[in-house]
C-alpha positions as CSV (number, residue, x, y, z in Angstrom):
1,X,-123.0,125.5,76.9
2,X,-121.8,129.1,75.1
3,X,-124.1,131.3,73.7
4,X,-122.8,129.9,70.0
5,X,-123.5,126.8,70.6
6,X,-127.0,126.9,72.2
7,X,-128.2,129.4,69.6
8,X,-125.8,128.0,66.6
9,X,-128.2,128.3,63.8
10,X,-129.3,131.8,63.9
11,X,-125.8,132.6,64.5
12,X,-124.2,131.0,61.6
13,X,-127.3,132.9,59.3
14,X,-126.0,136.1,60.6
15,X,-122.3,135.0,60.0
16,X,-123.1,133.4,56.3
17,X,-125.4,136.7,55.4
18,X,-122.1,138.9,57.1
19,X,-120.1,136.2,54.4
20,X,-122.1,137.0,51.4
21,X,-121.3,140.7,51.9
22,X,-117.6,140.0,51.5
23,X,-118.5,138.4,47.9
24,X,-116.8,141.1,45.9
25,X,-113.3,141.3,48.0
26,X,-111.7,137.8,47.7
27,X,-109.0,138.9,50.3
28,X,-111.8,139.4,52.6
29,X,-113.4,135.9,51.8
30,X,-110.3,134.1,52.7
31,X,-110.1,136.3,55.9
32,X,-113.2,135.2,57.0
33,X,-113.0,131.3,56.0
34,X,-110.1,130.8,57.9
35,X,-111.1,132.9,61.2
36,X,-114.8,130.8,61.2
37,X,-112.2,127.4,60.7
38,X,-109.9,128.9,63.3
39,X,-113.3,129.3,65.6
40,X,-114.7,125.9,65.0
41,X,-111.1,124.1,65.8
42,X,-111.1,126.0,68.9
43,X,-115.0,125.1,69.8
44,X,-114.2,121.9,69.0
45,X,-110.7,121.1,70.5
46,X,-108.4,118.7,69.4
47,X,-109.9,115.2,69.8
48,X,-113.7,116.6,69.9
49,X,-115.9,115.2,67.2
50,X,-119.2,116.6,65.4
51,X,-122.1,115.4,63.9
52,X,-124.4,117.2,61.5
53,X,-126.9,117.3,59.0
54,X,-127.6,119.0,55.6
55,X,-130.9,119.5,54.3
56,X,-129.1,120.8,51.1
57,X,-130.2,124.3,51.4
58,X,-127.0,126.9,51.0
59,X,-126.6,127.6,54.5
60,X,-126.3,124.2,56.0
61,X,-124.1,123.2,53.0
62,X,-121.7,126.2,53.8
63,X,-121.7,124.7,57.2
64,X,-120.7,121.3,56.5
65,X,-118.0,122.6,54.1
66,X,-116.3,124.8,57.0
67,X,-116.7,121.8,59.7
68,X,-115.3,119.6,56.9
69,X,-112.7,121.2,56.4
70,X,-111.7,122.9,60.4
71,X,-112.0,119.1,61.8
72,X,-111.7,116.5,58.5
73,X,-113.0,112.8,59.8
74,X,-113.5,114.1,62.9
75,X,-116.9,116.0,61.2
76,X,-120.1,113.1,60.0
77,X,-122.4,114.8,58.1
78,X,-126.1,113.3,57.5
79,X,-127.4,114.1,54.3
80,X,-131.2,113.8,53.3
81,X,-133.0,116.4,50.8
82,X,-137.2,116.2,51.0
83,X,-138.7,116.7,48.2
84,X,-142.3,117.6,49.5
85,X,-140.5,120.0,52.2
86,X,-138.8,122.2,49.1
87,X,-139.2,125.5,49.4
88,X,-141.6,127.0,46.3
């Protein structure tokens, strides 16, 4: 298993904060988007299928938007917001 994968959610926080930076250049939004689709497509191959879950926070929602739209059908997201696990 690659480094990504094993370690996947502290490396898609650095790659979303590294995203937020980019908020003011557009050019550079689109840049990035497609070169995180690019690398999930590639992670994923071409017949390869996914499975994930949002809690509903920003990151995991950002994440479920990219696979949705890198992989299609091929992505199932779970969905399921707590309300006594909310952040206050």
């Amino acid at each position: 298993m690659s480094k990504e994968l094993d370690h996947g959610e502290h490396t898609f926080s650095r790659r979303l904060n590294s995203f937020m930076t980019l908020m003011d250049d557009g050019d550079k939004q689109d840049a990035f988007i497609d070169k995180e689709i690019a690398r999930i497509r590639a992670l994923v191959g071409p017949t390869g299928q996914v499975i994930g879950a949002v809690s509903g926070g920003v990151d995991s929602s950002v994440a479920a938007k990219l696979m949705h739209e890198a992989i299609g059908d091929r992505y199932v997201c779970l969905s399921h917001v707590r309300e006594s696990g909310r952040r206050r």
